[in-house]
C-alpha positions, 0 to 999 in steps of 0.5 A: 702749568708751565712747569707742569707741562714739560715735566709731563712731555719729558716723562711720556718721551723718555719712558719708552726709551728705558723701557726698551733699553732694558728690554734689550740689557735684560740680564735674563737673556745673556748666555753661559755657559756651564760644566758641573759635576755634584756641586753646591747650587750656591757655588753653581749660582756664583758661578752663573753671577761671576760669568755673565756679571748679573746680580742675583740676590735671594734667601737661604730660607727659599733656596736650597744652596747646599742642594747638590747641582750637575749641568753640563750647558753651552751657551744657553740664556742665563734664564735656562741656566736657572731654570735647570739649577732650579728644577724640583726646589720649587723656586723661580726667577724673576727680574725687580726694576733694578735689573737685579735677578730674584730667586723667588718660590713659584707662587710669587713669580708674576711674569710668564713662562717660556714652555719647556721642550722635550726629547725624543728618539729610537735606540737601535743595534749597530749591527742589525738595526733592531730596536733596543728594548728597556735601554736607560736613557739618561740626561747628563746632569739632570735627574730626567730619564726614560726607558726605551719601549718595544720600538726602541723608542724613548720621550724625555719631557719638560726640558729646560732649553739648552744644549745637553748630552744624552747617556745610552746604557744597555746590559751587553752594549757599549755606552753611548754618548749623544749631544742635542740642543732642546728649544722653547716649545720645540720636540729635538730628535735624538737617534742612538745606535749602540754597539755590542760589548762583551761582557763577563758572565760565567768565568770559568775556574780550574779546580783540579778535576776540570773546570767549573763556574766560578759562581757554582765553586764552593772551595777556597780558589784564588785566581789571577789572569794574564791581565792581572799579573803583567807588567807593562813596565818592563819585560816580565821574566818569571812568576815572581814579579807577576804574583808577588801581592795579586793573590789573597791570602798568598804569601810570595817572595823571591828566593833570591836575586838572582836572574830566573830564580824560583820563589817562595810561595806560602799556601797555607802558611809554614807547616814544617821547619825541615819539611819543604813546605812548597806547593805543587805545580801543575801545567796544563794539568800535568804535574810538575816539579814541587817548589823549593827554597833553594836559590839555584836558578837551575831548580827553579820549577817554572824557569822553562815557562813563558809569562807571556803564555799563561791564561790564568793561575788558580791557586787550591787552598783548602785539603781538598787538593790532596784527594786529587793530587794526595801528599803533593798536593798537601801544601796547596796546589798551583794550576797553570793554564797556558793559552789555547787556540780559539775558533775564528780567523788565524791570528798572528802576533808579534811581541818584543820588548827591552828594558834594563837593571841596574844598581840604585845607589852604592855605599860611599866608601874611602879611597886607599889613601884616606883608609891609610891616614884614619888608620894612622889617626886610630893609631896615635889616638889609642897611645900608639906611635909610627913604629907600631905594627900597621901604621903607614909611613907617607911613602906607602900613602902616596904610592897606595892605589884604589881598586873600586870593587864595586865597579868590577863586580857590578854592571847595568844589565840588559833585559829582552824579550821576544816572541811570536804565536800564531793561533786560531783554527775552526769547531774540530781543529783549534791550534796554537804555536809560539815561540819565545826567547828571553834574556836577562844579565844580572847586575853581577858579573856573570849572573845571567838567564837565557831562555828559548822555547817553542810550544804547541797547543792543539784541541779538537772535537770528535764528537758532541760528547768527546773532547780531546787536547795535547800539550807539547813545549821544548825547551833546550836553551833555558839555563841559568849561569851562577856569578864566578865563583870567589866574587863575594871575597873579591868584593871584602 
């Protein structure tokens, strides 16, 4: 007995100070935070264990772990971590008396489960506060979703506690991203607003008669817009760096390098040896020059227009082009459309930009001196001696001087461009007035490219049946200025 009765007072003193200091430690109640996009559930959970310094031990037979997990929680208990990790695999945790964390299926899990909480909330329209209809709503990370109902009203159910975000997505509006935080037992309110964003429905496609669908077009078109062939990187001068690779089935190259130089398109392949195989160009639905091989700036079809007023380029691949335009036509038809007033407020804008050219690399060559001795060398070499014809003697060396023909032919050219538009107008009357100067030195001397032009575009209504539309542009500067004649010699 006297050993008996203090073993008993020691154990009924110290067992409510353990059982509250792991009331307090209990590893189920630190927080984590975590952000995962289609991730392992077994590196999700490492990740869960490496951040809060528990231990969680489980079993490849109950734990799905190559299941692929996203998340995205802040600061939540490492039980509603699980908890969202675990959900749909019929699996829960549990704490054992050692403070380790056991992944266990359902049915063996004996403590209590907090209540899950849900989300709830009115999708509306930015502009008119109207609800929005059928939008999805989704749970980033999780699989949970809802659509919104006639009200514009929404309830996502049976969330695990946590921080989340919700993702807003409508046919017509821009999506919207919200964050909300979800307690046990607790409803959070989540209202949206969404903002209209224009969509691309019915794209329109020049055909040579007019313009049609492009989902009612049965011909072979190739079309590029103006976002697809400009270059942000440097001012863009000609057709040819905007085309080169953007069109299907097109074949595109520069007839040479020279500033504003016309290219070389291939429709339909090369029909001819000595016919010219190019395309037709028409502007505005006006026909212009046919293409050509030559290398003269000056023949260039598309020197007097501005990249930087072109809506779209459709390219008629197949015959049918030749019963518009008849033998033209024969080698494929381009069709530029350059931009057009539109109805609304006026708009004015000003574009100006600067960038250069030069040589990337010269062929490393000898000095007049270094020349002279490796003639001397090939000389003696092949039986020779000084007195032959062509050997220098060291007088002639020393007193020999080096003229860097590179240097004097080629430079760093500057390239700008600068122009301006105002465009705008109402249903009766649209306008569109612009201005452009463009400059390009080429990296020969003497090779270099001037364009100025103005243009006016006007369309209008004069009835519900009747529409009517003129063109005008006037280019008197655009010129291009081949290199001095007798350079490529000066360069032998």
């Amino acid at each position: 007995m006297r050993f008996l009765i203090p073993f008993a007072l020691l154990v009924a003193v110290t067992a409510p100070v353990r059982s509250q200091l792991a009331a307090a430690a209990s590893p189920l109640d630190r927080t984590v935070t975590l952000t995962l996009e289609g991730v392992p559930l077994k590196d999700a959970l490492d990740a869960v264990a490496r951040q809060t310094g528990v231990r969680i031990a489980y079993s490849g037979r109950v734990v799905p772990l190559e299941r692929s997990v996203s998340v995205q929680l802040a600061a939540v208990r490492v039980e509603a971590a699980l908890d969202a990790l675990l959900h749909g695999t019929g699996v829960a945790s549990t704490l054992d008396g050692t403070g380790q964390i056991l992944l266990v299926t359902d049915r063996s899990v004996g403590r209590a489960r907090h209540q899950s909480g849900s989300i709830a909330g009115t999708v509306r329209d930015s502009t008119t506060g109207a609800p929005v209809v059928d939008a999805m709503v989704t749970l980033v990370g999780t699989a949970l979703t809802a659509k919104t109902g006639a009200d514009g009203r929404f309830t996502i159910t049976g969330v695990p506690a946590g921080s989340y975000l919700i993702r807003v997505r409508m046919l017509g509006y821009t999506a919207a991203l919200v964050s909300v935080t979800v307690q046990d037992g607790e409803q959070a309110v989540a209202d949206v607003q969404l903002a209209r964003g224009a969509i691309e429905l019915n794209p329109v496609v020049a055909i040579g008669y007019g313009a049609a669908d492009r989902r009612n077009l049965t011909g072979a078109v190739a079309s590029v817009t103006a976002e697809q062939f400009e270059t942000k990187a440097a001012p863009t001068v000609t057709l040819t760096a905007g085309l080169q690779g953007k069109v299907a089935g097109v074949q595109v190259t520069s007839n040479s390098g020279m500033p504003g130089v016309g290219i070389q398109v291939r429709v339909r392949g090369t029909g001819s040896i000595t016919a010219n195989t190019e395309p037709l160009y028409v502007i505005d639905g006006l026909p212009a020059e046919q293409g050509s091989n030559d290398t003269d700036p000056k023949n260039n079809p598309l020197m007097s227009v501005d990249p930087n007023e072109i809506e779209s380029i459709d390219i008629l691949k197949d015959a049918s082009a030749t019963a518009i335009y008849g033998a033209r036509g024969a080698n494929g038809v381009v069709l530029i459309t350059t931009k057009r007033g539109r109805t609304g407020t006026s708009q004015f804008t000003v574009e100006s930009s600067v960038g250069f050219q030069n040589i990337a690399k010269t062929i490393p060559v000898l000095n007049a001196p270094q020349f002279m001795r490796l003639t001397d060398e090939a000389i003696l070499n092949a039986g020779g001696d000084s007195t032959k014809p062509g050997y220098f003697h060291a007088a002639q060396v020393a007193s020999a001087v080096t003229y860097n023909y590179p240097a004097m032919m080629l430079r760093t050219g500057l390239q700008a461009n600068q122009g301006i538009s105002l465009s705008g107008g109402d249903q009766k009357l649209r306008y569109l007035i612009s201005g452009n100067f463009t400059r390009q030195q080429g990296i020969e001397i003497g090779s270099d490219f001037n364009r100025y032009s103005v243009r006016l575009n006007l369309d209008g209504d004069a009835g519900s049946r009747f529409r009517w539309g003129s063109s005008r542009q006037r280019h008197p500067g655009g010129h291009a200025v081949r290199p001095v004649p007798g350079a490529e010699r000066l360069g032998r």
